[in-house]
N, C-alpha and C positions, 0 to 999 in steps of 0.2 A: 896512160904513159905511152909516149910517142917514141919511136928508138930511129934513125937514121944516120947508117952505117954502122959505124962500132962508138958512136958519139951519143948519149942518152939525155933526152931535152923532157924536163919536169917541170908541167903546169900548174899551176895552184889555182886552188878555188877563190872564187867572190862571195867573202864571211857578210856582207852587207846585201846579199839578196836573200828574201826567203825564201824558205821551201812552200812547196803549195800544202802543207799540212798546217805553219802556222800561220800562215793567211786565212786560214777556212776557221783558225780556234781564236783569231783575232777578230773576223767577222760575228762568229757568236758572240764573244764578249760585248761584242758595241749592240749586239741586237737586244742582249739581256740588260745589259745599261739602257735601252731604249724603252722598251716594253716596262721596266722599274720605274724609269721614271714616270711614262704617260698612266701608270698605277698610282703612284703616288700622287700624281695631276689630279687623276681622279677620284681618289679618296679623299683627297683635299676640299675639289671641290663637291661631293657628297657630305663630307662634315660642315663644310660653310651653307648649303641646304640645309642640310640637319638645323644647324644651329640659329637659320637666318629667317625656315618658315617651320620647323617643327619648334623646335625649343623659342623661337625668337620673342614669343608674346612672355613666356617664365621671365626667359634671362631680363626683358625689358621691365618688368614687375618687382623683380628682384632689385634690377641695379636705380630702379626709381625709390624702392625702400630703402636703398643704402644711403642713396642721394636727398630724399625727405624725412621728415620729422611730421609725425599726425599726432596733433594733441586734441583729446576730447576735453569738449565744454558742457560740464554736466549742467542740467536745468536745474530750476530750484524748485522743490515740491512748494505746491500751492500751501500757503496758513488756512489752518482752519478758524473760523472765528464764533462765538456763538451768535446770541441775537441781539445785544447790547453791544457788538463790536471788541468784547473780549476775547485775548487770543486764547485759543486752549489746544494748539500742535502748531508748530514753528519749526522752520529749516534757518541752520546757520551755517556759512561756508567753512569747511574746514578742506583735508585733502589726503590723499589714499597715496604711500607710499609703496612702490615695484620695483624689482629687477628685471632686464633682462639676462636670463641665465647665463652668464658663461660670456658676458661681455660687457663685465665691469670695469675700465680700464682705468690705467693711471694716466698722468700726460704724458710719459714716455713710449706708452703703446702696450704695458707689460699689465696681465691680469691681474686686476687685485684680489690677492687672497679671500678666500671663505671667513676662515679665522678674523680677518683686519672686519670686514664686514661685518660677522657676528657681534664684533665686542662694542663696533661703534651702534647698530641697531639697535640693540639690549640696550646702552647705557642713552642714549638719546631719547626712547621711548618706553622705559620703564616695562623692558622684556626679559623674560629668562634664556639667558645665552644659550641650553642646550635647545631649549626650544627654538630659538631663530635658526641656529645651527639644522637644527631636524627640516627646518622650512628652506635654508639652505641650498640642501642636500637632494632639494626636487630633482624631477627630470620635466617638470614644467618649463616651458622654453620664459614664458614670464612668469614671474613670483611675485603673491601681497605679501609684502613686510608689515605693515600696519594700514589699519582706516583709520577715516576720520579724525587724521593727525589735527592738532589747532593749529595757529602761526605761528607761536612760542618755538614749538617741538621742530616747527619746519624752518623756521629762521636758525635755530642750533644743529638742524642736519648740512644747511649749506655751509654751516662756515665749518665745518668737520670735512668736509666733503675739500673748502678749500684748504685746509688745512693739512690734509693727507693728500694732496694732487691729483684729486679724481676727477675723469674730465668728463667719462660718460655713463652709461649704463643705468643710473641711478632716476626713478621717474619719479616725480609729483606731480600726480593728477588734481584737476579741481573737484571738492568731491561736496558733499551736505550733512549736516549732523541734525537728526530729528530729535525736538525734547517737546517735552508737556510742562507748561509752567506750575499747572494745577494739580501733577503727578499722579492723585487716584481720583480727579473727580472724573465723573463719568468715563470712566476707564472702561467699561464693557461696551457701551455705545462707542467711542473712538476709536477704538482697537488700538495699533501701533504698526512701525514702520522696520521690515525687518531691515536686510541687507540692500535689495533692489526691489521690492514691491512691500503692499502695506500688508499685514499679517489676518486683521483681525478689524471689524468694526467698521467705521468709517472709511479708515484709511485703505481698508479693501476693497468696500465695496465702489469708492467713489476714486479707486487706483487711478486707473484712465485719466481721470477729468486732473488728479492734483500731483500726477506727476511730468507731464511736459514731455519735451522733446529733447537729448542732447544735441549741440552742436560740433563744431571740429575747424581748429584749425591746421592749413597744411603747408609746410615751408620746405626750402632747401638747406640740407645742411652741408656742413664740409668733412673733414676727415676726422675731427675731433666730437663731431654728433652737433655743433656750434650753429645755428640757425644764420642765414648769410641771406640778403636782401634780393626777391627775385618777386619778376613780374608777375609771375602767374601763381603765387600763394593765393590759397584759396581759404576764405573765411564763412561758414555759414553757422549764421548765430543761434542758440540753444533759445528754444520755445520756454518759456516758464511754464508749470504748473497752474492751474486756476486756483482761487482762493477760493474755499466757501465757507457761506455763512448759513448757520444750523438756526435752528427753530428754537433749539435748545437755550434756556438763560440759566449761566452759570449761577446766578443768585438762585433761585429755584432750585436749582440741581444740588445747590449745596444743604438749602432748608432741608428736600427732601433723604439726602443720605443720611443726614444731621439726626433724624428723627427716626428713621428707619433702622439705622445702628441701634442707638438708644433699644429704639423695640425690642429688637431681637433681642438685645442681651437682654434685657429685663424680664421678659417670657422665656428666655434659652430655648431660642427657636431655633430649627436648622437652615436659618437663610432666610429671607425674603424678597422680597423688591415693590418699589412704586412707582406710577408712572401718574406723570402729570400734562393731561390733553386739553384742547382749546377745542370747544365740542365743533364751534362753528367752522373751522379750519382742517380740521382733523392734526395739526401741527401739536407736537410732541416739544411739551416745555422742559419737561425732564424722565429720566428715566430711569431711575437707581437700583440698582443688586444690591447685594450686604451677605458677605463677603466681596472688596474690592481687591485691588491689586494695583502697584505704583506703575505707570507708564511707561517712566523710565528705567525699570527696573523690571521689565515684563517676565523675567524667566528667575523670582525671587519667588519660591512659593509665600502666599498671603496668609499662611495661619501659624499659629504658636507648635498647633498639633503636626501640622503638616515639616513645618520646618525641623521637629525630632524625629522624625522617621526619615526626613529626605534622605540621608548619605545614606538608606540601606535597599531603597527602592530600585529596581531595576529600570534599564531607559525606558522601555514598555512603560513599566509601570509610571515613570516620572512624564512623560509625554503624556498620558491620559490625567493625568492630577493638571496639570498644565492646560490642558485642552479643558476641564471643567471650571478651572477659576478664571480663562476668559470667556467662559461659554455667558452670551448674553440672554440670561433666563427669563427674562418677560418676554422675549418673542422666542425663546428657542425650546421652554419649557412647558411640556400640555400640564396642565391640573383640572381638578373640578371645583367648581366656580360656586357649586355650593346653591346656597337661597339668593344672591347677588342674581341669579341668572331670571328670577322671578319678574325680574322688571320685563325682561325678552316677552316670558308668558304672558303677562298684563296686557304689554302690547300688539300681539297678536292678538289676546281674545278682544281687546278693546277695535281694534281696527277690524276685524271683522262682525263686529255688532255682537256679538258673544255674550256680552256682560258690560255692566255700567260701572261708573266706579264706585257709587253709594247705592245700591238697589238692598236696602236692610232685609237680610235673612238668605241673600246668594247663595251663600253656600254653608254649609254645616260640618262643625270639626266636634266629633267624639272620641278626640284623641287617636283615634285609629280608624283607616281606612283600608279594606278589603277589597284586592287586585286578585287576581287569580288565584294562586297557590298562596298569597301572602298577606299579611296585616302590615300595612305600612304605618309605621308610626310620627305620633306629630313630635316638634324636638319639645317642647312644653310639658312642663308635668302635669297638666293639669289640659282639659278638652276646654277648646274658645268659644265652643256654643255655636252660634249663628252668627253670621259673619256678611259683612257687605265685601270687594274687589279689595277697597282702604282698608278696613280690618281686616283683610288676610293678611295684605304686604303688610300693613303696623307690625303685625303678629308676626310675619312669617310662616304663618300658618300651611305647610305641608299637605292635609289634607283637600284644605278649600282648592290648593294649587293641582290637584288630583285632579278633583273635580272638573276645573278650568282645560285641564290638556286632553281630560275625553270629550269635553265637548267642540275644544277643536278640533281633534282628530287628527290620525298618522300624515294622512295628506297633505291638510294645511299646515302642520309641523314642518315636515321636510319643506314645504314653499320658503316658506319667510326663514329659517335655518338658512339656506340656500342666500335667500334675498339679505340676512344682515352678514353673509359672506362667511358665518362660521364652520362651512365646510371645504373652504381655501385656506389659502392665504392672504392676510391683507393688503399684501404688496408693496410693505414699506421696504422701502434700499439699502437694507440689511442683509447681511452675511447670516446663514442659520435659523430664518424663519420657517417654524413647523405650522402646520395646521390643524386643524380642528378633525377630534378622530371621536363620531356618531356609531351607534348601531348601524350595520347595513339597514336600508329602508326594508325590503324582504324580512326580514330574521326582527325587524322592530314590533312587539307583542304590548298586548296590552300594559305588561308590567313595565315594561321598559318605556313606552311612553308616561306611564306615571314617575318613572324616577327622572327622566329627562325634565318634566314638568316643573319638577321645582331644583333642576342643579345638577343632579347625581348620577354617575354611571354614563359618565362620559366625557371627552377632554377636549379646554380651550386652551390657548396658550391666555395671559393676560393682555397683551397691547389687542387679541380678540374683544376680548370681554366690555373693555376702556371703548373701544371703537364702538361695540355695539350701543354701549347706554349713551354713547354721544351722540349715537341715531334718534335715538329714543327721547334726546332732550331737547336738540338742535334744531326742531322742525320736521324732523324724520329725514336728513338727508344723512346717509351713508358715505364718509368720507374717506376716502384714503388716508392714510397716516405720514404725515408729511415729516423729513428730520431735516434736509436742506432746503432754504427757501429762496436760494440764488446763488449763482457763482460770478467772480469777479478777476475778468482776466488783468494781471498785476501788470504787465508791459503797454497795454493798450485803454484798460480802462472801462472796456467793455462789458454793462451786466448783462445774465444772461438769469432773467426769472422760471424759479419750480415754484408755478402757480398750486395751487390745493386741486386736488383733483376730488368732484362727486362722483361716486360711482355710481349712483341709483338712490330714487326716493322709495322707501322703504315703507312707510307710513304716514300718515296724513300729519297735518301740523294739527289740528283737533285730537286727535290721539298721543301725539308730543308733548301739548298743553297739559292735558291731564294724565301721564306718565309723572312729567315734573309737581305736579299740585300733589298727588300721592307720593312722590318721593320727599315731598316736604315735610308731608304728616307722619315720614317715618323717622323724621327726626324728632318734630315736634311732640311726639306721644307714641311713640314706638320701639323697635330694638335698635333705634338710631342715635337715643337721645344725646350718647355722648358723643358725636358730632360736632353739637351745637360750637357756632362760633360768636362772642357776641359780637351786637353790632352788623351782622350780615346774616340774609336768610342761607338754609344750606338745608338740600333735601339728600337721600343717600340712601344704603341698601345696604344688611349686613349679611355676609352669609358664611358657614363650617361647612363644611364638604368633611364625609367620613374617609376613613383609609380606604383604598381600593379594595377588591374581595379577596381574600387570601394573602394579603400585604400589608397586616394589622400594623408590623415594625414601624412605614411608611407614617404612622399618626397622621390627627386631623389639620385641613389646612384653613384656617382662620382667612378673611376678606371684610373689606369696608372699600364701597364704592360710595362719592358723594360728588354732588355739585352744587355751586355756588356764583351765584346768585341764583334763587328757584326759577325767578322769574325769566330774568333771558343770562342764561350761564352761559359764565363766561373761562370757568374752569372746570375739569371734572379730575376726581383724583382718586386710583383702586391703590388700595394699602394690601398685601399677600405676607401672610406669615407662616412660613412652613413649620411643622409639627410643635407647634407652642407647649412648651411642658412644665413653665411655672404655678398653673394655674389651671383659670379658664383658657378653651380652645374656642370659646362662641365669638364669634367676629364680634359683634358689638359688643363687645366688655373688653377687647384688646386690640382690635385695628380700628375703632372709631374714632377712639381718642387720639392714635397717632393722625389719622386725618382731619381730624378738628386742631394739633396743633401744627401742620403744616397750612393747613388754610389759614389760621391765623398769622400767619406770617406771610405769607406768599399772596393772599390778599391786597393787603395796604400794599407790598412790592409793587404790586401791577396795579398799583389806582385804584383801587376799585374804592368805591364811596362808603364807607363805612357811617351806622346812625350818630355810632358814639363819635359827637367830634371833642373837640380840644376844651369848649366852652359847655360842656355835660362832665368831661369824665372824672372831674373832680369834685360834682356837684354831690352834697352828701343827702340821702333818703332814711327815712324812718319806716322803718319794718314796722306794717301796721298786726294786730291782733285779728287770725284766722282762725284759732282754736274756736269747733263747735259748730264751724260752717261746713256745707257742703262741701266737695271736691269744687264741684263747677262754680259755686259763690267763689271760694277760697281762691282759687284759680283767677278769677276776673276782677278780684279786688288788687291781687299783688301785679296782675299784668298791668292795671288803670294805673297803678303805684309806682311803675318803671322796672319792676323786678322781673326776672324771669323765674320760669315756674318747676320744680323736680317734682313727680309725683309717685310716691311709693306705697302702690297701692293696685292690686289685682282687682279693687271689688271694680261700681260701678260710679258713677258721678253722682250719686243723691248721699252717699255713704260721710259719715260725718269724721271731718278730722281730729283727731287727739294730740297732736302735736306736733311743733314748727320749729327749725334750724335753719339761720340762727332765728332767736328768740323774737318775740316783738319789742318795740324799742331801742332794738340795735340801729346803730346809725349806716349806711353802706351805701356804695354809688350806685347810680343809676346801672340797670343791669347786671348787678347782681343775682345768685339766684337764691329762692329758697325752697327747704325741703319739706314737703308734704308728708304727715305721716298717717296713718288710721291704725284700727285694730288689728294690732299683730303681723302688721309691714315690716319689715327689716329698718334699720340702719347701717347704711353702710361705712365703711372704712376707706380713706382715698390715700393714697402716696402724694406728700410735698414735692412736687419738680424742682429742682436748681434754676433761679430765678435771676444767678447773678447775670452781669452785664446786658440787662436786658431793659429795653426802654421800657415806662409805665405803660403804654397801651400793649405791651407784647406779654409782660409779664402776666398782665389782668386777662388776656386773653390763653396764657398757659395756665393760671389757673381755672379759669372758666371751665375750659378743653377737660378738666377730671373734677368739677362741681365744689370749685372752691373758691371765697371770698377773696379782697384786697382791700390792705388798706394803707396809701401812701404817703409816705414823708420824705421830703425832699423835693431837688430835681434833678437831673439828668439820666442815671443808668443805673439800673440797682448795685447797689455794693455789701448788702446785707440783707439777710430774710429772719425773722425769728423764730421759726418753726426750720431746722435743718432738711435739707433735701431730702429727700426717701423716708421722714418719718410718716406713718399713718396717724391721720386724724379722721373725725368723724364727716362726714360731707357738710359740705356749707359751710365749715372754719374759715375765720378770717384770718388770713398771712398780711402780717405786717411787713411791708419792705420800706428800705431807707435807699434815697436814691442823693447820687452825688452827679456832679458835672465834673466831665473828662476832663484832666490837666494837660494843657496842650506841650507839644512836647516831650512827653513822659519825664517821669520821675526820676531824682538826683539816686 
C-alpha cells in the first residue's frame, strides 16, 4: 500500500498469474502424466511381444482349432479269410459317439444341460441314465458316450439332435465293429479284437499287418462348429488293413472240434486238442482245443461250472479263468508225449546206423528193464520176448526202446533233440508259444536217458510233437509251422506270400521211408489198429504218458499221432486227451479212434483217392469159412476176399483160429472187417456212433473207425440206424442204416 499525502491509493493483485509454487506442482503433474504414459507404451508394447513371439505359436494353434474341424477316418481292419476263401473275422463300419465337455451348445449359444443330454443318450442307445450321467460328470475334456454305434442308432441321434437344436459339441467318429461269423470255431487260434488292438490269437499276433493306418480330414469351420468351403482342407486317406489268408480250412477245423468234443465227453476228460499238419508244408490245417469259447462273446466264461461260480469270483480271480479258456494249449501247453515220442527214437537210431528195422531178436523185453537204482517196466502185462526195431514200435515196447537210447547215447540224444527243434520253439506266429523243457544235459544220467527214450520225464508242447513226426515222414525236412500263407492288400490288390519255411534236413529220406513203413505196421498189427480208415493206408503212433512225479491228481495223458497216406502223406493228425477217466487212459483204445474218425472225413474233403470208389462200395461179399486155419492162412484168405483183418490173439501166427465175427456166409461189402479169435482171446464190446445225416461212404467209415459192419438201404443221408447210438454190441456187428435223399427246400 502506497500512501501520498493524506490521500491513500490501493493496488490489487493479478488473480490470473501464478505463483511460482503452482507452476513447479503443475510442472510435476505433466511429468508424471508423461512418464504414465511412456509406461504404459511400454507395457503395451512388452505384452504385444509377449503375446506375438512368446505366446504367439499357442494363441495361433488355439485359434486355428477354434477355426477347424479334424475328423479321423478310421482304417478298416484286414478280414481274415481261411484257405478255401471263407471269412472267419470281419470288420463292419459302424461309429463311436463323444462329447466335448462343457461345449454342447444349442443354436442360440446357451449350453445344453447334462440332464437333456443324459435322457437323450440313455434312451437312443439303450443306456442306464445314472450311468451316462456318471460319464457325464467327467473332468475329461472329451467323453465316449457309446462305441460302435450302427446307422439306425446314428440316424435317430441326428434327428434328436435336430430336434432339440443342438448345433455343436456332439461327435460321430467313423469307427469298425469286429465279429466272427463262426463264433467258436477256432476261437484259440483267432483270438479276437479288443477295443484298439487284437487281444489274443491271430488277431494279435498279425495286429500290425490287419490293422492299417487312420486317416484325417481337416476343414474350416464357422461359429456354429458348421464345416465352410476352404482351399487348403486337407484330406489324407486311411491305409486299410491287410486281409489274410490262414492255412487253416474251416471244414477241417470243424470235423476236428466235431470229434474232439465228442472225445472228451465220452472219456470225461479234462480237455484236449488236435492239430491237423500237411507234413510236406508244415501248414497247420486245423487246430482245435475243447473247451471253446464264442468270439463274439469273448469275456462269457465257456463252462456250465465255470458260469455258477462266476458272480462270486474275484477280478483276480476272473481274469486268470479268462486268461485259461483263451490260452491256446497246443502250442502254449508242455505235456509228455508218452510212446508217440518213440517215432523220434526210431529215427535217430535208424539214421545213425544203430539198428534196422527187421534185424529178428534186436532187442529183448522181460517185461522189465534194470537202469540204475530202478526196474523200469514195460506197459504190457505180459514180457514181448525178442523183438526186431517193427515189433518194438507194433508193441510199444518200453524196454526194447531202453535199449535203443543207450545205444545212442546222451550225446547223440541232445544232437538231433536240438536238430528236430524240441529244445526251442517252433516259431509259429503265435501269441504264447512255450517250448520244450529236457533234463539239463549235465544232470541227464543214465536213468533219465531211458525214460526220455521212450516219452517220459520230460515236456513238448503238441504242435512240437506234430512237427517233429512230420520231419520224420516228409523226407526228414524240418518245417516250420505255417498259419498264414499270404496277405492281401484290399485297396490295391497286392499279394504278399508266407512261403513254408525249411529249417534244416534232419534226417535222410531213406530213414523217412522206413519211419513211415513202421508207422504203417502200427496200424496194421499193432497198438494202432483202430486207426484204420478204409479205403486209405494210415500208419500212426499211440502213446500214455503217466502223471508227472508227485502230481498223481494231474492223471494220465492219452495221444494218437497218425498219417495218411503211408506212402507220401499228405496229412498227419495227433489227437491229446488230458486225464481220460471213463475208462481206458491207453492212447490206442481212446485217441485212435477219434483219429481214424477225423481222417475219414477230412480225407475224401481234401481229394485224396480213396480204394473204395462208388462202383465197390455197394458191391456185396461172402464171408468165407476161416475156422481151423492158421492165423496167417486166415489172414490171407479174408484179405484175397476184400475184407479187412481184426486179430485177437497174443499167441503167434501158426496158432489155430476157433472163431470168426461175423460168421461165415454173411453177405458184407467190400472192406469190411472180420474178427479173429483163438483160445482164450477176448471178445470185445464196441459203442454204435450216431450215424444220422451222414452220407454212406462217411457212415461206413464211422463205423469201421471202432470195428463195426454196414449195411445199406436207400440213398442219400442216413435218417435211421437200427442199432441206437451208444449201444454196445459185439465187434464186427452189422448196423443197418436207411438212407433218404435231402427235400430241397426243407420241409412244410
Amino acid at each position: 500500500m502506497i500512501i501520498i499525502g493524506k490521500k491513500r491509493v490501493i493496488k490489487k493483485k493479478n488473480s490470473t498469474k501464478p505463483s511460482v509454487n503452482q507452476k513447479q506442482v503443475s510442472n510435476v503433474r505433466s511429468l508424471f502424466l508423461l512418464v504414465g504414459f511412456i509406461i504404459c507404451f511400454l507395457a503395451l508394447l512388452v505384452r504385444i511381444g509377449y503375446i506375438q513371439f512368446v505366446k504367439g505359436a499357442e494363441y495361433k494353434e488355439n485359434a486355428y482349432k477354434q477355426q477347424t474341424k479334424s475328423q479321423v477316418l478310421a482304417s478298416k481292419r484286414g478280414t481274415i479269410y481261411d484257405s478255401t476263401n471263407k471269412i472267419l473275422a470281419i470288420s463292419s463300419s459302424v461309429d463311436t459317439i463323444s462329447i466335448n465337455n462343457g461345449n454342447v451348445i444349442y443354436n442360440d449359444k446357451t449350453e445344453v444341460p447334462k440332464e437333456v443330454l443324459a435322457e437323450g443318450f440313455s434312451e437312443i442307445f439303450s443306456l442306464n441314465y445314472d450311468d451316462v450321467m456318471n460319464t457325464l460328470n467327467s473332468s475329461s475334456s472329451l467323453i465316449t458316450v457309446a462305441r460302435r454305434v450302427d446307422k439306425t442308432a446314428v440316424d435317430n441321434l441326428k434327428a434328436w439332435m435336430e430336434e432339440k437344436g443342438i448345433a455343436s459339441g456332439i461327435n460321430i467318429d467313423e469307427d469298425s465293429k469286429r465279429t466272427y461269423p463262426y463264433n467258436n470255431l477256432a476261437s484259440n487260434i483267432i483270438g479276437f479284437y479288443g477295443t484298439d488292438t487284437g487281444i489274443d490269437g491271430i488277431e494279435n499276433s498279425w495286429n500290425d499287418e490287419l490293422s492299417g493306418t487312420p486317416g484325417r480330414i481337416v476343414t474350416s469351420t464357422n461359429v456354429n462348429k458348421q464345416a465352410i468351403s476352404d482351399e487348403n482342407e486337407q484330406y489324407i486317406p486311411a491305409q486299410n488293413g491287410s486281409d489274410l489268408y490262414l492255412t487253416i480250412d474251416a471244414t477241417v477245423q470243424q470235423i476236428a472240434e466235431k470229434y474232439l468234443e465228442q472225445a472228451v465227453i465220452e472219456n470225461k476228460s479234462n480237455g484236449g486238442c488236435v492239430i491237423i499238419m500237411k507234413p510236406s508244408t508244415g501248414d497247420i490245417l486245423a487246430e482245435a482245443s475243447y473247451p471253446t469259447y464264442d468270439l463274439n462273446s469273448p469275456y462269457t466264461p465257456n463252462t456250465a461250472e465255470l458260469q455258477a461260480v462266476w458272480d462270486t469270483l474275484s477280478q483276480e480271480e476272473k481274469n486268470s479263468a479268462l486268461f485259461q479258456m483263451w490260452r491256446n494249449k497246443p502250442i502254449a501247453n508242455g505235456y509228455e508225449p508218452g510212446s508217440t515220442f518213440k517215432i523220434i527214437t526210431s529215427a535217430i537210431g535208424l539214421e545213425e546206423n544203430l539198428v534196422e528195422t527187421d534185424t529178428p531178436g534186436d532187442f529183448y523185453c522181460a517185461h522189465s528193464y534194470h537202469v540204475g537204482n530202478y526196474d523200469i517196466q514195460c506197459w504190457a502185462k505180459n514180457a514181448h520176448g525178442s523183438l526186431s526195431l517193427r515189433g518194438a514200435l507194433q508193441n510199444s515196447c518200453n524196454p526194447s526202446f531202453i535199449q535203443l537210447g543207450q545205444r545212442i547215447g546222451k550225446e547223440r540224444f541232445y544232437k538231433y533233440l536240438n536238430g528236430f527243434g524240441l529244445l526251442g520253439k517252433t516259431g509259429v506266429r503265435l501269441p504264447g508259444e512255450a517250448s520244450g523243457y529236457f533234463h539239463p544235459y549235465d544232470s541227464c544220467g543214465p536213468v533219465e536217458l531211458a525214460t526220455m527214450s521212450f516219452g517220459q520225464r520230460f515236456t513238448i508242447t503238441p504242435l512240437q510233437l506234430i512237427t517233429s513226426v512230420c520231419a520224420c515222414v516228409n523226407g526228414g525236412d524240418l518245417m516250420q509251422p505255417r498259419i498264414v500263407s499270404k496277405l492281401v492288400n484290399p485297396d490295391t490288390g497286392v499279394v504278399t506270400e508266407v512261403p513254408p519255411v525249411k529249417v534244416r534236413q534232419v534226417i535222410s529220406k531213406t530213414t523217412s521211408d522206413k519211419i513211415k513203413d513202421m508207422m504203417g505196421s502200427v496200424v496194421t498189427g499193432g497198438t494202432g489198429k483202430n486207426a484204420a480208415v478204409a479205403g486209405y493206408s494210415v500208419g500212426g503212433k499211440s502213446g500214455t504218458s503217466e502223471p508227472p512225479v508227485g502230481k498223481p491228481e494231474e492223471g494220465y495223458t492219452a495221444s494218437f499221432v497218425a498219417i495218411s497216406p503211408v506212402e507220401n502223406p499228405e496229412v498227419a493228425v495227433l489227437v491229446v486227451l488230458y486225464k481220460p477217466t471213463s475208462g481206458s487212459h491207453q492212447g490206442g483204445t481212446v485217441c485212435a479212434p477219434v483219429a481214424s474218425q477225423i481222417l475219414s472225413e477230412v480225407l475224401p474233403h481234401l481229394g485224396i483217392t480213396s480204394t473204395i470208389t462208388s462202383e465197390n462200395i455197394d458191391k456185396l461179399l461172402t464171408v468165407p469159412t476161416v475156422t481151423g486155419k492158421t492165423l496167417t492162412e486166415a489172414r490171407k484168405i479174408l484179405e484175397n476176399s476184400g475184407f479187412s483183418v481184426i486179430l485177437r490173439s497174443s499167441a503167434d501166427s501158426d496158432v489155430t483160429v476157433t472163431s470168426q465175427y461175423p460168421i461165415a456166409g454173411t453177405s458184407l461189402q467190400s472192406g469190411s472187417v472180420i474178427c479173429l479169435y483163438t483160445n482164450g482171446s477176448e471178445k470185445l464190446q464196441k459203442q454204435v456212433p450216431d450215424l444220422k445225416g451222414k452220407t454212406a461212404d462217411q457212415a461206413k467209415n464211422s463205423l469201421l473207425s471202432v470195428d463195426l459192419n454196414i449195411s445199406v438201404e436207400g440213398e442219400g443221408r442216413v435218417v435211421s440206424q437200427d442199432v441206437m447210438a451208444g449201444t454196445e454190441v459185439p465187434e464186427g456187428s452189422v448196423i443197418t442204416v436207411t438212407l433218404k435223399e435231402e427235400i430241397s427246400g426243407g420241409a412244410q
